[in-house]
N, C-alpha and C positions, 0 to 999 in steps of 0.2 A: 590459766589466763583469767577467769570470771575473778579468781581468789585475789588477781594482782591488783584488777579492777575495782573491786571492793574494797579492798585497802586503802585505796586510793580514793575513795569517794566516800568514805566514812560509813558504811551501810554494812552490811551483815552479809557474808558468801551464803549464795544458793549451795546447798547439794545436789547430788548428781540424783538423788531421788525425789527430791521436790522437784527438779525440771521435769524429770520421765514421767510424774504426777502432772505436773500442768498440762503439759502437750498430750496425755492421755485426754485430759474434762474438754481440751481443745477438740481434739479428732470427734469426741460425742456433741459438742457443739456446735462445729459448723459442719454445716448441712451438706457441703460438696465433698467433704471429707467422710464424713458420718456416712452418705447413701453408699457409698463403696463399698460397705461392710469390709475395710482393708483395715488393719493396723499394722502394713508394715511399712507406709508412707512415712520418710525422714522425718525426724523434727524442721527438719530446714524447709522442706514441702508445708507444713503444716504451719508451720508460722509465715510463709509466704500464703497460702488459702487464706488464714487467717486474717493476716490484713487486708486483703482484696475484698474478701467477705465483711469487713469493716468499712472499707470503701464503699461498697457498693452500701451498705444500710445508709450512709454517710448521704449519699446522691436522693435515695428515696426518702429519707427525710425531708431535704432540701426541698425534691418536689414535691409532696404530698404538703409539706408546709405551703407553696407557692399556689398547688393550686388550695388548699383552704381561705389563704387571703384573697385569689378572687372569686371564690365562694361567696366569702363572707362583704368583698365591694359591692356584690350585685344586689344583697337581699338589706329588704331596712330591717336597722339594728332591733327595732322592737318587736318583730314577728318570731310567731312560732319555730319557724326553722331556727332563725337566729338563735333562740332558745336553746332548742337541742343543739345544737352544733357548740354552743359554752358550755351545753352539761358534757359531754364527751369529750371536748376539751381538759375539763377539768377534772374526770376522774384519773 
């Protein structure tokens, strides 16, 4: 099916050892997969963690962005905090 797919969409087929490759660096990357110490978890489990665990980085982004903005409302632009909080930004 991936090869009909492919075909179809002008791109290059996966092999069947490049996917069991991906979804292994996945199980060591994310972290609910990973603390198991299991690798006998589906690919289809794994790429469903996967995007949950995307989601959720997705959310804490979002906040951690919201609350820096009103961080950065409260304090004037030219103090010291204001400082470090662009240098830390910006690395």
């Amino acid at each position: 099916m991936s090869s009909r797919r492919s075909r179809q969409s002008g791109t290059p087929a996966i092999k069947d050892d490049q996917i069991i490759e991906l979804v292994s660096k996945l199980r060591q990357l994310v972290p609910e997969i990973r603390d198991r110490r299991s690798n006998k978890a589906p690919a289809s489990k794994v790429l469903q963690e996967t995007c949950s665990y995307i989601r959720n980085l997705h959310r804490e982004v979002d906040d951690l962005s919201e609350r820096l903005s009103q961080l950065l409302s409260t304090i004037d632009a030219d103090s010291p905090e204001a400082a470090i909080i662009r240098s830390l930004i910006m690395q």
